[in-house]
C-alpha positions in Angstrom: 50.7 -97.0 -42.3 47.3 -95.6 -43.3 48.6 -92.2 -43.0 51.6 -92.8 -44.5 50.5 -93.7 -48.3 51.1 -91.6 -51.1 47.6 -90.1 -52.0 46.5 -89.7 -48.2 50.1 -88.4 -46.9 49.2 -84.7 -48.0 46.6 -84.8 -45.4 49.3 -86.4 -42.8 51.0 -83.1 -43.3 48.2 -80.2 -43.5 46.7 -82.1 -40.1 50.0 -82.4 -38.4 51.6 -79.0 -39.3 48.3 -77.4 -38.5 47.6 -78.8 -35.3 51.5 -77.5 -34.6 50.9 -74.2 -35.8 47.5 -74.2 -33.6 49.7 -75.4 -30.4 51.8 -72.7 -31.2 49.4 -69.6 -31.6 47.1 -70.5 -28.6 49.6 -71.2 -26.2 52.0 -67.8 -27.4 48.6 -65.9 -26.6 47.9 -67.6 -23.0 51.7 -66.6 -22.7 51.1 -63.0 -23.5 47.7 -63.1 -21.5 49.5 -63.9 -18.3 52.7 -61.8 -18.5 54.9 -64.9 -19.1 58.2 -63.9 -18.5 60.5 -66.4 -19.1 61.6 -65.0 -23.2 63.8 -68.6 -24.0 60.7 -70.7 -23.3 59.0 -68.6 -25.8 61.5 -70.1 -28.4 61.6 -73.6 -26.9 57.7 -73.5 -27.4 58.4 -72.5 -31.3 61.3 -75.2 -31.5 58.3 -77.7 -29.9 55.8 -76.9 -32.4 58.5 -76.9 -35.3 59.7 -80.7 -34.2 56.2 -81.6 -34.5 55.3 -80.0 -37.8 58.4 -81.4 -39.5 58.1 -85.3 -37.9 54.9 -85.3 -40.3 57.2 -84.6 -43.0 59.1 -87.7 -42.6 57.5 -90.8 -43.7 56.9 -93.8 -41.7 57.7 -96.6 -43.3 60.2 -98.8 -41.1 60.7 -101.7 -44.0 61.5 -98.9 -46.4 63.0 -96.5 -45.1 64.3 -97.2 -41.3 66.4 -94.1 -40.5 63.7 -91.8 -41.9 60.9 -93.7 -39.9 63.2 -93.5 -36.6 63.6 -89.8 -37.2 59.8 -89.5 -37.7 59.3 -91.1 -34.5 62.3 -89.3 -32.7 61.1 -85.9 -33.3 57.3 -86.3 -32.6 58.2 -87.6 -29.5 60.8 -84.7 -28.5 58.3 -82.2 -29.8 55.3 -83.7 -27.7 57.6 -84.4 -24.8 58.8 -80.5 -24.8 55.8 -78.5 -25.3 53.9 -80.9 -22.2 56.6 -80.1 -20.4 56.5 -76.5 -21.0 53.0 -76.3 -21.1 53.6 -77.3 -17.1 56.1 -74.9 -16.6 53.3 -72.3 -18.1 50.4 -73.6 -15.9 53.2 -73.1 -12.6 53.7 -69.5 -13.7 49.7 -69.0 -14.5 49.4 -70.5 -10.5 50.9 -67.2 -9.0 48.3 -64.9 -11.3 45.0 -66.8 -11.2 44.8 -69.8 -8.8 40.9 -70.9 -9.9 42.1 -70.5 -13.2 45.2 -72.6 -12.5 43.6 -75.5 -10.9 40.4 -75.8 -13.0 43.6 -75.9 -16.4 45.8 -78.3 -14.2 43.0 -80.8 -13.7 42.1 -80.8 -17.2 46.2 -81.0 -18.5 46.8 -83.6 -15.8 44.1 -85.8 -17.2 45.0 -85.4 -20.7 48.6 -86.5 -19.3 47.9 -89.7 -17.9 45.2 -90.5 -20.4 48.0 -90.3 -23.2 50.5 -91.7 -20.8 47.8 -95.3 -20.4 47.4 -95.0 -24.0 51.1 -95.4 -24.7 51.3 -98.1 -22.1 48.4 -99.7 -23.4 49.3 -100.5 -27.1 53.6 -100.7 -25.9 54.5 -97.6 -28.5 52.3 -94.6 -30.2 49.0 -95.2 -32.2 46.8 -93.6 -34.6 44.6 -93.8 -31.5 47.1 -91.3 -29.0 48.2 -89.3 -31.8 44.6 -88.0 -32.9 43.2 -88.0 -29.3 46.1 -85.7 -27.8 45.9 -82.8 -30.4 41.9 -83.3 -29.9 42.1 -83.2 -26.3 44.9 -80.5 -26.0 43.0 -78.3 -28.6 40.5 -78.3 -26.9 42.3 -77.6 -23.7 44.0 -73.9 -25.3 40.3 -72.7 -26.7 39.1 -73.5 -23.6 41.5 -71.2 -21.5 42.0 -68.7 -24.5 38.0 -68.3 -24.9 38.6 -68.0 -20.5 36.4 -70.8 -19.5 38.5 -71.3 -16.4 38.7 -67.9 -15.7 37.1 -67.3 -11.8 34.2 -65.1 -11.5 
């Protein structure tokens, strides 16, 4: 609800559309880094990102506005839900290029996976709490295989 409010809800949407946009333009490089083929996931990692940057539009505000909030909640989740799975799909493909590189990356995703996952089973729904330490964690994550941390020597 924090979030939500009318002075601080500007900075719902410059955080959330920017952490999109940032999903977007690190993982379209490590696409273009490894030769990723497959063109349609391209566009289902641009329809990911764009769920995400337009659930922050929507307000959450369940006593207010119900359908809006459901939305909100509907379209985070199918954005998120998309891009891990594609960002999977992408570590496969990666496998058959760079191996050290693939399993130093899957270790890290994998964690980040069932960290989020506990999180949501934790606290029964999504919080403040999974929300800001996914886009950390998953930030993280692309800089760390765009600036080729995993990379083997």
């Amino acid at each position: 609800m924090l979030a939500n409010g009318t002075p601080t809800q500007l900075f719902l949407i410059v955080w959330g559309t920017s952490a999109a946009m940032f999903f977007y333009c690190y993982t379209h490089q490590l696409m273009k880094q490894f030769h990723y083929p497959y063109r349609f996931l391209r566009y289902c990692l641009l329809l990911s990102c764009l769920s995400m940057a337009l659930s922050v539009f929507l307000p959450y505000d369940a006593a207010d506005f119900p359908i809006l909030s459901k939305w909100h909640v509907r379209l985070a989740m199918l954005g998120v839900a998309s891009y891990l799975l594609l960002f999977f799909h992408l570590l496969t493909d990666i496998m058959k290029k760079d191996y050290t590189f693939y399993i130093k990356s899957m270790s890290y995703y994998t964690t980040l996976v069932i960290l989020e996952a506990l999180f949501f089973l934790l606290y029964g729904s999504v919080t403040a709490l999974l929300e800001v330490s996914f886009i950390t964690i998953m930030a993280t994550l692309l800089y760390a295989m765009s600036e080729n941390f995993f990379m083997s020597s």
